[in-house]
PAKE-867923 format. One line per field, with one value per residue: residue number from 1; residue in three letters; x, y, z of N, C-alpha, C, CB in turn. Coordinates in steps of 0.02 Angstrom, whole numbers, plus 50000, padded with zeros to 5 digits. Glycine has a CB too. Example, Ala and Ser with C-alpha at 12.3 -4.5 7.8 and 13.67 -1.06 7.14 Angstrom:
! PAKE-867923
k [1,2] .
r [ALA,SER] .
n.X [50660,50642] .
n.Y [49716,49888] .
n.Z [50390,50354] .
ca.X [50615,50684] .
ca.Y [49775,49947] .
ca.Z [50390,50357] .
c.X [50660,50645] .
c.Y [49835,50002] .
c.Z [50390,50394] .
cb.X [50565,50704] .
cb.Y [49776,49970] .
cb.Z [50452,50286] .
***
This chain:
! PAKE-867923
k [1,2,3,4,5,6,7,8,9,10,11,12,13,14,15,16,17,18,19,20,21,22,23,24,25,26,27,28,29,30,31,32,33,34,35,36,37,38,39,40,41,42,43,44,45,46,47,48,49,50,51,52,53,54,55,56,57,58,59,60,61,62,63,64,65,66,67,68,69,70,71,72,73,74,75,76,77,78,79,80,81,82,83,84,85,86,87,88,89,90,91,92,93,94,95,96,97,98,99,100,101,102,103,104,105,106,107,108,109,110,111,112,113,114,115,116,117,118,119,120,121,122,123,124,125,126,127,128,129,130,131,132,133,134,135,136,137,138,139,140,141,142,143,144,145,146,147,148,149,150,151,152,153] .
r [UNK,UNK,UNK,UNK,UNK,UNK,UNK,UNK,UNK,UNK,UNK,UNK,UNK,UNK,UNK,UNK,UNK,UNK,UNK,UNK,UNK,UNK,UNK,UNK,UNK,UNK,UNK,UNK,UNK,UNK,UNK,UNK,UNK,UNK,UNK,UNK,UNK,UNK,UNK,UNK,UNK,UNK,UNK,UNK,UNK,UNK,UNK,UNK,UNK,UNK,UNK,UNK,UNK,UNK,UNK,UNK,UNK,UNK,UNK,UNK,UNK,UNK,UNK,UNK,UNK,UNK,UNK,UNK,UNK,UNK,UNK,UNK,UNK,UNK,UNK,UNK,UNK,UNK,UNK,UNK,UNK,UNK,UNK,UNK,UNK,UNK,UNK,UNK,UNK,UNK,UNK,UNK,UNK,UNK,UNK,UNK,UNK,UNK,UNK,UNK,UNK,UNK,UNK,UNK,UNK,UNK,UNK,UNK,UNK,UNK,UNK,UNK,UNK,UNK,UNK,UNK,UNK,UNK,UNK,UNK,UNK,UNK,UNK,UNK,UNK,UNK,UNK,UNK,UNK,UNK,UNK,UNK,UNK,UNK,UNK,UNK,UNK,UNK,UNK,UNK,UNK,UNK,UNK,UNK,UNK,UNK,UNK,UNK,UNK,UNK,UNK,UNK,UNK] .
n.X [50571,50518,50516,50495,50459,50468,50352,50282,50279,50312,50182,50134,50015,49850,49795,49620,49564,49618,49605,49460,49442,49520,49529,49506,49385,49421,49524,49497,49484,49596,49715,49786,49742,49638,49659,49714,49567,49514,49558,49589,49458,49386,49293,49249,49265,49135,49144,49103,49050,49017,49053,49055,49042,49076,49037,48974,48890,48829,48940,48984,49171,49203,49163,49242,49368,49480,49635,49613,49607,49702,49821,49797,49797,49918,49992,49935,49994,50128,50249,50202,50204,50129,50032,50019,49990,49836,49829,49810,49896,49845,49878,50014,50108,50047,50088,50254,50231,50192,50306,50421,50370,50390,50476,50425,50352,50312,50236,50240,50158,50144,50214,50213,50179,50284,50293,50318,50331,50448,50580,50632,50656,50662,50673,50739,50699,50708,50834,50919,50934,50944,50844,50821,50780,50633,50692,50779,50718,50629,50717,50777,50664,50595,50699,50672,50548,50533,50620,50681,50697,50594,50558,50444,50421] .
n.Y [50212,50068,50082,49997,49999,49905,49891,50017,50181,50351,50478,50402,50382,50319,50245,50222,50288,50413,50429,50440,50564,50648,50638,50673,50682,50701,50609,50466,50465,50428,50329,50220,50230,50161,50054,49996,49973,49889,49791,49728,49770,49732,49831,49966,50134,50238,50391,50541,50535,50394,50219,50057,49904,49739,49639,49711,49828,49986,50095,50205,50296,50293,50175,50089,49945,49934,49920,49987,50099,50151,50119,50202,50341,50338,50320,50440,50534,50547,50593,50575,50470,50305,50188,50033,49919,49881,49833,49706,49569,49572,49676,49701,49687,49827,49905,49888,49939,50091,50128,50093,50212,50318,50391,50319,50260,50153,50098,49919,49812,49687,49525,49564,49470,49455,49363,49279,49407,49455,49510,49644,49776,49848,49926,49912,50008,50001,49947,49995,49920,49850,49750,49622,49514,49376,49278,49365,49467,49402,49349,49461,49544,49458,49436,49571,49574,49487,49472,49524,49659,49713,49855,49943,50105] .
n.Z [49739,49825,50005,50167,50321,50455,50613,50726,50640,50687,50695,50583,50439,50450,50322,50271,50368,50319,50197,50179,50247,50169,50018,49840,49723,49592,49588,49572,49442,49396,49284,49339,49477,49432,49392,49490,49592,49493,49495,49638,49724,49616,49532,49453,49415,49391,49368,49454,49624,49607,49599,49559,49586,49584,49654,49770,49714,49675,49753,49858,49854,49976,50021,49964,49972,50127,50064,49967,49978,50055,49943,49863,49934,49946,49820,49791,49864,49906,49969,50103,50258,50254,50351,50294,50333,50332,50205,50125,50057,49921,49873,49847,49755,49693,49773,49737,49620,49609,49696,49583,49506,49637,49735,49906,50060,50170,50325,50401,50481,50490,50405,50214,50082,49936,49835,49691,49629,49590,49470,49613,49670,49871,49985,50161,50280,50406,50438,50319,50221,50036,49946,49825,49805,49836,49922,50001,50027,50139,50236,50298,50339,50425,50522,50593,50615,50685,50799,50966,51019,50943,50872,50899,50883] .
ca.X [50582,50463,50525,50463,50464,50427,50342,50265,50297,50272,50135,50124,49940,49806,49754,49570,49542,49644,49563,49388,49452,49549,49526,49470,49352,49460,49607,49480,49500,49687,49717,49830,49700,49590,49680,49696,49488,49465,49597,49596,49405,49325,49263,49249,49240,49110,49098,49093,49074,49000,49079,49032,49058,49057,49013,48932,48833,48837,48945,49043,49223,49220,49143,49311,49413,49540,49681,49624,49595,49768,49843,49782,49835,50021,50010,49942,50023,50190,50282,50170,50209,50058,50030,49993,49939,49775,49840,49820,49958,49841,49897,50104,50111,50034,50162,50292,50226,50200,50373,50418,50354,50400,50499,50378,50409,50269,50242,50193,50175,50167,50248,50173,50208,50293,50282,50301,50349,50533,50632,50593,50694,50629,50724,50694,50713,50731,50890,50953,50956,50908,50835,50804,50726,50598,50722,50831,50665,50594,50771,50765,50583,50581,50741,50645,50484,50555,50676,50644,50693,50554,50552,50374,50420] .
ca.Y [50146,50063,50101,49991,49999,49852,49905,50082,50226,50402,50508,50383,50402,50264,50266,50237,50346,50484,50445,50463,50663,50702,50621,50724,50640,50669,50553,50399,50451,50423,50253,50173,50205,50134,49964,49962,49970,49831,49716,49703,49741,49718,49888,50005,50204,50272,50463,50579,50476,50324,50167,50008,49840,49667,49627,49756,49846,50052,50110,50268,50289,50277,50105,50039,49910,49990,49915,50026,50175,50153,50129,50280,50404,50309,50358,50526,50570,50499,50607,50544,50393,50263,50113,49989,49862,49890,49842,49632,49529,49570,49731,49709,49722,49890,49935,49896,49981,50160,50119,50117,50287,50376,50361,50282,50256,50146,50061,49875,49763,49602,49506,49553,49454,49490,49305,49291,49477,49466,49562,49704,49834,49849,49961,49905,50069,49991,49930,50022,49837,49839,49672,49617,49426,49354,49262,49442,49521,49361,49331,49575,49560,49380,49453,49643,49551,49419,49522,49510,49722,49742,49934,49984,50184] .
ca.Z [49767,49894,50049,50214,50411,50503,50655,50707,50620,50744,50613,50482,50447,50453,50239,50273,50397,50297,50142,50192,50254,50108,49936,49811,49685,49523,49590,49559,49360,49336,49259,49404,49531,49392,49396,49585,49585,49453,49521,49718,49736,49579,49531,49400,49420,49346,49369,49531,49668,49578,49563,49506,49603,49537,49730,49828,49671,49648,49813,49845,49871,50069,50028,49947,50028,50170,50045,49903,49988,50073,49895,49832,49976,49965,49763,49776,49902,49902,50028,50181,50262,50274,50378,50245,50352,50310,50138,50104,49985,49836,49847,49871,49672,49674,49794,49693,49547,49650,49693,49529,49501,49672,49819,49935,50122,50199,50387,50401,50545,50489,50333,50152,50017,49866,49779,49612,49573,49562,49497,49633,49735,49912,50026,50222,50302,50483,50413,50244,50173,49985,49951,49752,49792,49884,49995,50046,50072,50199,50281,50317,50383,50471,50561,50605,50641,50768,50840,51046,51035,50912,50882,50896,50887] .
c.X [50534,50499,50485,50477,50457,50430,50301,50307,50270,50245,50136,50019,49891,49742,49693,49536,49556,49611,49492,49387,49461,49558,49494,49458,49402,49537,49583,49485,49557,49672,49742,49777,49644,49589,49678,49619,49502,49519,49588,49495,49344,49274,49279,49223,49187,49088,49092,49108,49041,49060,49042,49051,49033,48994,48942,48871,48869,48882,48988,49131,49250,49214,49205,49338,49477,49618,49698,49620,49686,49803,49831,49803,49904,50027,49995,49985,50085,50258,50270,50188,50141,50055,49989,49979,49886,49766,49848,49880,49927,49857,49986,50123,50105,50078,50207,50309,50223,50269,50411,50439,50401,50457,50463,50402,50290,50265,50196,50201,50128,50225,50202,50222,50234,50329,50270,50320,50411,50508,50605,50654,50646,50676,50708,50736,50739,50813,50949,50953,50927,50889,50816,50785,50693,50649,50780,50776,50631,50645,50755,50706,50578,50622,50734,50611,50469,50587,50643,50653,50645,50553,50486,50374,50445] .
c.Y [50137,50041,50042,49977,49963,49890,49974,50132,50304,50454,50489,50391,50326,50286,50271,50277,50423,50494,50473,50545,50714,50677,50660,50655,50617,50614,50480,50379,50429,50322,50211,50158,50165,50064,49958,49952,49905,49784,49702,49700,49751,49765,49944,50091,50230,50366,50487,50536,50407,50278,50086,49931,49783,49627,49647,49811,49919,50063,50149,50268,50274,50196,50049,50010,49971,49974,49967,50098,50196,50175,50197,50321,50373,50340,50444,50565,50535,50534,50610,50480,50377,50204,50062,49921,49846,49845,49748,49623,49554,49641,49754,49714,49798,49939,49956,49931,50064,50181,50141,50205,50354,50352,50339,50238,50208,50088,49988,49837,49715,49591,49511,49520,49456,49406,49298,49371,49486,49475,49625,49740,49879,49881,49932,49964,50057,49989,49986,49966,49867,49763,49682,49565,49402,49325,49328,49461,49455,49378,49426,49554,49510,49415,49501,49602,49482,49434,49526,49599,49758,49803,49944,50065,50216] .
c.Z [49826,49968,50111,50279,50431,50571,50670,50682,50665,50656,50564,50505,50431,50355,50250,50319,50355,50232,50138,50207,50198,50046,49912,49738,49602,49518,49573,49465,49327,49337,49297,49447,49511,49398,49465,49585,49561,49492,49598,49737,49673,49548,49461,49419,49369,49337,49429,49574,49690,49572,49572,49534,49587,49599,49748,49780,49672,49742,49788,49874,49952,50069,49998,49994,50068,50116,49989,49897,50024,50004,49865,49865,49942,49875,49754,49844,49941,49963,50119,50199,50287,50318,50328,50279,50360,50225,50140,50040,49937,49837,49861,49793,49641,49696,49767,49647,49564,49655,49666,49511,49538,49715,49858,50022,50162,50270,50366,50461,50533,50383,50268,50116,49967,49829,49721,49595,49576,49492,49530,49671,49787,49972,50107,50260,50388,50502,50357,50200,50107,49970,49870,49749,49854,49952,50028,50078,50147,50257,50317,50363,50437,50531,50619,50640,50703,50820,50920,51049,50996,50901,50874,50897,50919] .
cb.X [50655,50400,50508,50434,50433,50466,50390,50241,50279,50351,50142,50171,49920,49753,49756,49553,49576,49730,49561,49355,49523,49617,49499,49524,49276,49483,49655,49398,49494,49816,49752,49897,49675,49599,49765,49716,49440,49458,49686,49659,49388,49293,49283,49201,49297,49063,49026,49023,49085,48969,49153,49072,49059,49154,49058,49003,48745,48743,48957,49008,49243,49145,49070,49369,49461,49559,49684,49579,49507,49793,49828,49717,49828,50051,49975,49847,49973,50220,50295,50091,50271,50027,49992,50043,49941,49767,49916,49741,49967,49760,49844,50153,50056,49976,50196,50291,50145,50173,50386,50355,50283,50336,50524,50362,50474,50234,50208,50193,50167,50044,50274,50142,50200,50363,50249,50210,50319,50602,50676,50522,50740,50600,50715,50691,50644,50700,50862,51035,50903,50941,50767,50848,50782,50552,50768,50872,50572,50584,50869,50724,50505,50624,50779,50614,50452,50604,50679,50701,50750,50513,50593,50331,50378] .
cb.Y [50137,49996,50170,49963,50026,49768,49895,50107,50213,50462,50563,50241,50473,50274,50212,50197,50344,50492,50395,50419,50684,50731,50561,50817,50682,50739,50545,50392,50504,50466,50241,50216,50258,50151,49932,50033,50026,49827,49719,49785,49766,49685,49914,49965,50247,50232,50460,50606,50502,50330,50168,50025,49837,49600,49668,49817,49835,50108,50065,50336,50336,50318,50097,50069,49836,49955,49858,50005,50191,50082,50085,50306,50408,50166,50321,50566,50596,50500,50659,50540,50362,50236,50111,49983,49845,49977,49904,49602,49433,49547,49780,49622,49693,49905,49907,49869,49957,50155,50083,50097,50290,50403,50402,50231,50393,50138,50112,49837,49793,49533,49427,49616,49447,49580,49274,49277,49552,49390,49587,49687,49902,49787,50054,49820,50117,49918,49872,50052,49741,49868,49633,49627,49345,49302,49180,49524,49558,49269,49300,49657,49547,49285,49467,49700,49535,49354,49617,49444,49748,49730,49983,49963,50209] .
cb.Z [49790,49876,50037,50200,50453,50511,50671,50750,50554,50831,50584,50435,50383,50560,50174,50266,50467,50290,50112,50261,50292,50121,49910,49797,49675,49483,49687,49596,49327,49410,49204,49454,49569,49327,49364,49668,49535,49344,49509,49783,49802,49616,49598,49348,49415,49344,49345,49553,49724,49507,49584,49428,49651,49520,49778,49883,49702,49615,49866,49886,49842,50138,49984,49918,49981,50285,50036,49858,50058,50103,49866,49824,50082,49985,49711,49771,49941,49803,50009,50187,50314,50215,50456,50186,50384,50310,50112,50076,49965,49790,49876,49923,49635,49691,49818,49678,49500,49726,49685,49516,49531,49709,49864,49870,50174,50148,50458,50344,50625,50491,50335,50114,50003,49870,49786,49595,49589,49571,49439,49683,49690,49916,50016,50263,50288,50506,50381,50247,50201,49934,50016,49704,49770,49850,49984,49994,49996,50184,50231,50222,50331,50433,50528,50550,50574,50757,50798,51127,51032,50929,50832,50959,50895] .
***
């Protein structure tokens, strides 16, 4: 289930900084991280540490957006927490789908979207709330994220 914090998290890790340290090249072959590539920025793996932009032309994995390099630590490595605010709306689907998969515990500070993807289960960890529709999950976060005791950590 996807798991999220509003506010800081103490040692969640900053994805594109952590990715650039510690990805290892064969995690760009699995098919998930395959679709994150072609969908958020347009890209195609091709091989080591080739890939293939519709955009930017031949660039290497450091050169991915900070949303897709986020995404990828948060799937391979699913017992770290991440600050996914690095991570834009087009990637609150992929969330989901990790989700899906793992347990998944990730920090955000501000509101992402999740429009249009009902039916979802979204845990808000600040809380324990489970939320299952766009308006549980706004009313949880609006509430966290306005809050005058804000928890920053």
């Amino acid at each position: 289930m996807l798991n999220i914090h509003f506010g800081k998290v103490e040692n969640a890790f900053y994805g594109p900084s952590w990715f650039k340290a510690n990805y290892a090249p064969e995690w760009l072959a699995d098919p998930l991280v395959r679709s994150f590539l072609r969908d958020i920025d347009r890209s195609d793996y091709k091989g080591g540490n080739l890939i293939d932009s519709e955009v930017l032309g031949p660039i290497s994995p450091g050169e991915l957006s900070g949303g897709v390099q986020t995404l990828i630590c948060i799937y391979k490595c699913p017992e770290l927490v991440f600050d996914a605010t690095s991570c834009g709306n087009n990637c609150a689907r992929w969330l989901l789908e990790i989700g899906k998969l793992e347990d998944i515990t990730v920090m955000l500070e501000y509101f992402m979207e999740f429009n249009d993807l009902e039916p979802f289960r979204i845990r808000i960890d600040n809380t324990g709330e489970i939320v299952e529709n766009i308006r549980d999950y706004t009313f949880a976060a609006l509430d966290i994220l306005n809050a005058e005791d804000y928890d920053e950590g």
